[in-house]
C-alpha positions in Angstrom: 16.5 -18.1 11.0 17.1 -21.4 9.6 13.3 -23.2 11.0 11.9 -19.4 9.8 12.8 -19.8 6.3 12.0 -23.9 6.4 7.9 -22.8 7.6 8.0 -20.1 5.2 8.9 -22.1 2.4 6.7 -25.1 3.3 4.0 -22.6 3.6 4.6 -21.0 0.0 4.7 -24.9 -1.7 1.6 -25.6 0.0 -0.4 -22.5 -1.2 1.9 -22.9 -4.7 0.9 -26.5 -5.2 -3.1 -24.9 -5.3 -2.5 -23.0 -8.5 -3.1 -24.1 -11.9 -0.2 -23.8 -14.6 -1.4 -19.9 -15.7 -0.7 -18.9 -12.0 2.8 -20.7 -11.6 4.0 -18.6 -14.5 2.2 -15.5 -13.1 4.0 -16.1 -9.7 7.2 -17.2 -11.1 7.3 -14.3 -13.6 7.1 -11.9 -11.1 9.3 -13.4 -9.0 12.2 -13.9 -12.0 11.3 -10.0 -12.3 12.2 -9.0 -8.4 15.2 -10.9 -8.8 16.1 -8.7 -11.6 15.5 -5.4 -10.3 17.1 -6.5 -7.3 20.4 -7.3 -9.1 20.4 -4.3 -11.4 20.0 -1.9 -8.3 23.1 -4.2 -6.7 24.9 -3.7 -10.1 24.6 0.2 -10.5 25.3 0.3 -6.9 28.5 -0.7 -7.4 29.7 0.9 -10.3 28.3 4.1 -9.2 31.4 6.2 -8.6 31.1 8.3 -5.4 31.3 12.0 -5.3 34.8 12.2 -3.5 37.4 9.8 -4.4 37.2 7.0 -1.6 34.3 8.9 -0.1 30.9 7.2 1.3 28.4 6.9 -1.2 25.2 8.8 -0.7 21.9 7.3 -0.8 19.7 8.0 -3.1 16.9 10.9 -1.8 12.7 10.6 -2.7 10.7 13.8 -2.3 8.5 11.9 0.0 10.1 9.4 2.5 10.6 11.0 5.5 12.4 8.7 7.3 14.6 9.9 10.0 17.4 6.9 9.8 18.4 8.4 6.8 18.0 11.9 7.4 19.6 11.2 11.1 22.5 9.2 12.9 22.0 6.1 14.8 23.3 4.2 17.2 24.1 0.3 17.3 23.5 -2.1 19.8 24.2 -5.8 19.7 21.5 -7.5 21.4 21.5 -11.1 22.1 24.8 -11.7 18.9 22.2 -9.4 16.4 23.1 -6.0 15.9 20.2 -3.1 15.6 20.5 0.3 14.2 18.0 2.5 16.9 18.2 6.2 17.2 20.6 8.7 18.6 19.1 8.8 22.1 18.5 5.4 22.9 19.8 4.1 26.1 20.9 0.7 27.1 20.7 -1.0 30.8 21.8 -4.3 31.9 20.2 -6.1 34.6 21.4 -8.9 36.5 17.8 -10.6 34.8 17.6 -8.9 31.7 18.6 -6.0 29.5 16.5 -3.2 28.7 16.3 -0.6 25.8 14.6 2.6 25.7 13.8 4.1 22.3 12.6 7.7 22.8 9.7 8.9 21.0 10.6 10.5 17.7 10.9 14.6 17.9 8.0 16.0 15.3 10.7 18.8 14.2 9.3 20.7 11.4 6.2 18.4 11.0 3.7 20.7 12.2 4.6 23.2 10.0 2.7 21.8 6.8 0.2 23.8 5.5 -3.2 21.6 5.8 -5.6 20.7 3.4 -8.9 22.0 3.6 -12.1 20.5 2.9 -14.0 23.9 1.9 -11.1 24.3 -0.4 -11.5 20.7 -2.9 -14.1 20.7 -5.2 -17.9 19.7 -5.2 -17.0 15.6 -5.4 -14.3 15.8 -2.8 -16.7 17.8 -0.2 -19.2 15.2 -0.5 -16.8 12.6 0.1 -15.3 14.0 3.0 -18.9 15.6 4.9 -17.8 16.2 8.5 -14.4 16.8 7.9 -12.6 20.1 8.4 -9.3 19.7 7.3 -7.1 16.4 5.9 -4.3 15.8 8.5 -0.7 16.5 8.0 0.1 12.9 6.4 -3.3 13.3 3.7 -2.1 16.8 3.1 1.0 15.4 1.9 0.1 12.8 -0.9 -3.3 15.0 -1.6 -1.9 16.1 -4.5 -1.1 13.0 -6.1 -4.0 10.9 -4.9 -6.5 12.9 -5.9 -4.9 14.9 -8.5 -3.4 12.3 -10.0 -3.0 8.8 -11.5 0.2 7.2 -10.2 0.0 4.4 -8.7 1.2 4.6 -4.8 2.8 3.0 -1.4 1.7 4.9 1.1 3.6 3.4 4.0 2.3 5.1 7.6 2.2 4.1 11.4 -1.3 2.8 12.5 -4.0 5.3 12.8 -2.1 8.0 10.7 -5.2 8.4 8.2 -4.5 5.8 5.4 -8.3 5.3 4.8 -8.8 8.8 3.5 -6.0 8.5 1.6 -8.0 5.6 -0.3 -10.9 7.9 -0.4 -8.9 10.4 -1.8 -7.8 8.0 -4.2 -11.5 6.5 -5.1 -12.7 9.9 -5.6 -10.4 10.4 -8.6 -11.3 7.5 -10.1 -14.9 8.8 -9.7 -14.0 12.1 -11.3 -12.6 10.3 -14.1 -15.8 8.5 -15.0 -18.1 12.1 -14.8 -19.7 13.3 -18.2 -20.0 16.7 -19.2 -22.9 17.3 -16.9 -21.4 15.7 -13.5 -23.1 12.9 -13.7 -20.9 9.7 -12.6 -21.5 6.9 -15.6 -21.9 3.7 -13.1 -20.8 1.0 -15.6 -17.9 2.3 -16.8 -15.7 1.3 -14.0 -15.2 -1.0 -11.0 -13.1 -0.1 -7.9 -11.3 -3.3 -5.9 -10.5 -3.0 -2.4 -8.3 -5.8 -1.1 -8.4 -6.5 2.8 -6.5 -9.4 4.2 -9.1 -10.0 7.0 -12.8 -10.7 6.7 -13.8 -8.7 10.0 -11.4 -6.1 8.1 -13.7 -6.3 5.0 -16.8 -5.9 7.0 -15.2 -2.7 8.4 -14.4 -0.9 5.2 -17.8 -2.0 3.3 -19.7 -0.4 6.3 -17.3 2.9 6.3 -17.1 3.3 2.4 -20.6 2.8 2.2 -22.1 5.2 4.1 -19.6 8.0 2.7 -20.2 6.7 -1.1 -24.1 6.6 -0.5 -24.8 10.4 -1.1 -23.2 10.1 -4.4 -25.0 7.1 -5.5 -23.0 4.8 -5.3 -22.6 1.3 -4.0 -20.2 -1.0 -1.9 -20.8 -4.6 -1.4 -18.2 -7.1 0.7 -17.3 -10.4 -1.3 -15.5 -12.4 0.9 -16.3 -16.6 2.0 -19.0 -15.4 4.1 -20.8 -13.8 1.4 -22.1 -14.2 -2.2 -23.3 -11.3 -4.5 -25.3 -12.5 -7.5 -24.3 -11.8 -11.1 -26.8 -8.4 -10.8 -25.4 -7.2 -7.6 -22.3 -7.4 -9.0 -23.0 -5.5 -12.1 -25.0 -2.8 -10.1 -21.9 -2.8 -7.7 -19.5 0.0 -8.2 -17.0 -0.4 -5.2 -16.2 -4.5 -4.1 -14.4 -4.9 -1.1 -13.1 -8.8 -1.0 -10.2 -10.6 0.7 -7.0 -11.8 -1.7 -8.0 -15.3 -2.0 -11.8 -14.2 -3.4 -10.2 -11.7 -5.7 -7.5 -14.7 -6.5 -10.5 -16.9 -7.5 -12.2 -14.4 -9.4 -9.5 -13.2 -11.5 -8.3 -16.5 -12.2 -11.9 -17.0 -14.2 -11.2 -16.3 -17.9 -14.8 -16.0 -19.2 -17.4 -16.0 -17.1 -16.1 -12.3 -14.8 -14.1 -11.3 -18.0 -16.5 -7.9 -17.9 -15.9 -7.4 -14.6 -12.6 -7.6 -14.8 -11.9 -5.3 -17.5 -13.5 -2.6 -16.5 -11.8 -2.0 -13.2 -10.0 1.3 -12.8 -8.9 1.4 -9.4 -7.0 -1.5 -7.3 -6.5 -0.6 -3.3 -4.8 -3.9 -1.3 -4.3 -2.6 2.1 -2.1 -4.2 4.6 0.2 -4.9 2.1 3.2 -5.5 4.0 1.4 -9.1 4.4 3.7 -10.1 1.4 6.1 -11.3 3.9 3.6 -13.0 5.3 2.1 -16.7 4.7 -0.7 -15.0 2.0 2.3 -13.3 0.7 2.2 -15.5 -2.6 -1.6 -15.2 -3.3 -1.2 -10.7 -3.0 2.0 -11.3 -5.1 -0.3 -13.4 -7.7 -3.0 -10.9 -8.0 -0.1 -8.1 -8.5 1.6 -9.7 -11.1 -2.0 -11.0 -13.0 -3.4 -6.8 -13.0 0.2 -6.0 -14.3 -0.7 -8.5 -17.4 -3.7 -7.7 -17.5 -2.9 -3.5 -17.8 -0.5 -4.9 -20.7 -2.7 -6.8 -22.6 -5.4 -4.7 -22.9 -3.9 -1.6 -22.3 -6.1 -0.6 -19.5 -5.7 2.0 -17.0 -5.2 0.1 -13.6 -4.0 2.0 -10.9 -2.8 0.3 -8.0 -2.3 1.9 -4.4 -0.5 -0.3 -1.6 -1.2 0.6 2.0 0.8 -0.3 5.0 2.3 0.0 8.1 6.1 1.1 8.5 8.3 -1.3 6.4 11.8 -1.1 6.1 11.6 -2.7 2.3 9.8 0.4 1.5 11.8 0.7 -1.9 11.5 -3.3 -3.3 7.7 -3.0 -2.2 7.2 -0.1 -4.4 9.4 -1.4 -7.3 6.7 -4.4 -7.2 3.5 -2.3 -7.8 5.1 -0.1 -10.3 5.6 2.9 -8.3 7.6 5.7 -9.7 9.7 6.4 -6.3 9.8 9.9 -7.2 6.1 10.6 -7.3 4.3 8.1 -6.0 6.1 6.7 -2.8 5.1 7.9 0.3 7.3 6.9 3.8 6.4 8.5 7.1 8.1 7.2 10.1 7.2 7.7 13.6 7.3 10.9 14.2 3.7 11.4 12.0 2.0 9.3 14.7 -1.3 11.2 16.1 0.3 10.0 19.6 4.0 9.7 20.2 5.2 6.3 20.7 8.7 5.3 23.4 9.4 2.0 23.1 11.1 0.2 25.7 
């Protein structure tokens, strides 16, 4: 853990030691302001009084997390001098060689039961957005109301494959409704949606797949990443930018010359953004903490929506975008995979 935390910290200096003086402050404010959440949350925690005299303390419930460690027992194992919480039904062989676990794949209960979302049933925008589609799955049926109905900003925290994507469409398309006039026609320069990928071939993906779904409404997506340059015109005819965090970092850091550009975005989507462990961790936290300022200082509407995979930080992830846990944090564990996972 030790040579973890010496890489990770020569990592951040290096990528800290790149930033001008505004963006040390940016960082180090948002850091000072993690720290400070952190210890109030310790602080109530403790002088919370439990409901029973000397009894466990429950924890505290969100509409939507659906996470089965809390709603479930567990069982520990101690593997290797590290203990691990898995779930009741895990089973545990030793081998002469090695030991193996077995994590069962997680029972879909009542899942199934959720009344879908149907296409035929959302208005004229959102059935031209979603062409081809019958019916938003069980995870998309469950935030629908608040991403597209809404303006909260969101962590939408989902196994691989569950449908995060359309939960961003469902997100853009309310920040297109937002910007129709009384005749339905969308205003183009009012408003500038940012969609941060942490890859390049990941860019390319989403500028391809946005595109063609945004092209019967008239709209247009454009990458930005290192590989590419868009032209001061192209950006101003561009509703929808798809860029990695270090483009967008270099962008926003500009105080004149994309000033425009920056104040007129509406809509900020940085997917994969359990990468704040990671090495790039510092640049996303950066960009967070510069839209926060910048929603304060000009008292702009920017809503933020994070996507990831299953994190177990759910909670101090959401506190950092500004998500209101009770409406705008979304946790679906395992069993909402489209194909059941064992782990062994």
């Amino acid at each position: 853990m030790r040579k973890e935390e010496k890489r990770t910290r020569r990592e951040l200096n290096r990528v800290i030691h790149a930033f001008g003086d505004d963006e040390k402050l940016e960082l180090e404010l948002a850091q000072k302001e993690i720290q400070r959440q952190r210890q109030l949350e310790i602080d109530q925690m403790k002088w919370k009084p439990s409901l029973l005299p000397g009894g466990p303390r429950t924890e505290e419930i969100y509409p939507y997390v659906f996470d089965k460690r809390i709603e479930s027992g567990h069982t520990m194992f101690n593997i290797n001098g590290m203990k691990f919480a898995l779930p009741d039904g895990s089973k545990r062989d030793t081998f002469r060689t090695h030991e193996s676990v077995l994590v069962p794949p997680s029972n879909k209960g009542d899942i199934e039961k959720i009344q879908h979302v149907y296409i035929k049933d959302m208005d004229e925008l959102g059935q031209k957005g979603f062409k081809g589609f019958e019916k938003l799955n069980v995870i998309q049926s469950i935030v629908f109301e608040q991403a597209y109905k809404t303006k909260e900003n969101l962590l939408i925290c989902a196994p691989t494959g569950a449908g995060k994507t359309n939960i961003a469409m469902l997100t853009i398309l309310n920040t297109i409704h937002e910007h129709q006039n009384s005749r339905g026609e969308i205003v183009k320069d009012d408003f500038k949606i940012i969609y941060i990928a942490p890859m390049k071939a990941l860019a390319t993906e989403m500028t391809e797949s946005f595109g063609k779904r945004l092209a019967p409404l008239g709209l247009k997506v454009r990458e930005l990443t290192g590989d590419t340059q868009l032209s001061r015109n192209e950006l101003a005819d561009t509703q929808m930018l798809v860029l990695t965090p270090e483009k967008w970092d270099v962008i926003t850091r500009k105080s004149s010359s994309d000033n425009s550009l920056i104040s007129i975005v509406r809509l900020l989507i940085i997917d994969e953004v359990h990468l704040l462990h990671d090495e790039r961790g510092p640049v996303i936290e950066t960009l967070v903490a510069r839209t926060l300022r910048q929603v304060e200082m000009s008292q702009s509407g920017i809503r933020i929506v994070g996507l990831s995979a299953t994190l177990p930080n759910y909670i101090d992830a959401a506190r950092f975008l500004r998500v209101n846990p009770y409406k705008g944090l979304f946790f679906f564990d395992g069993r909402f995979r489209p194909v059941p996972l064992t782990q062994k």
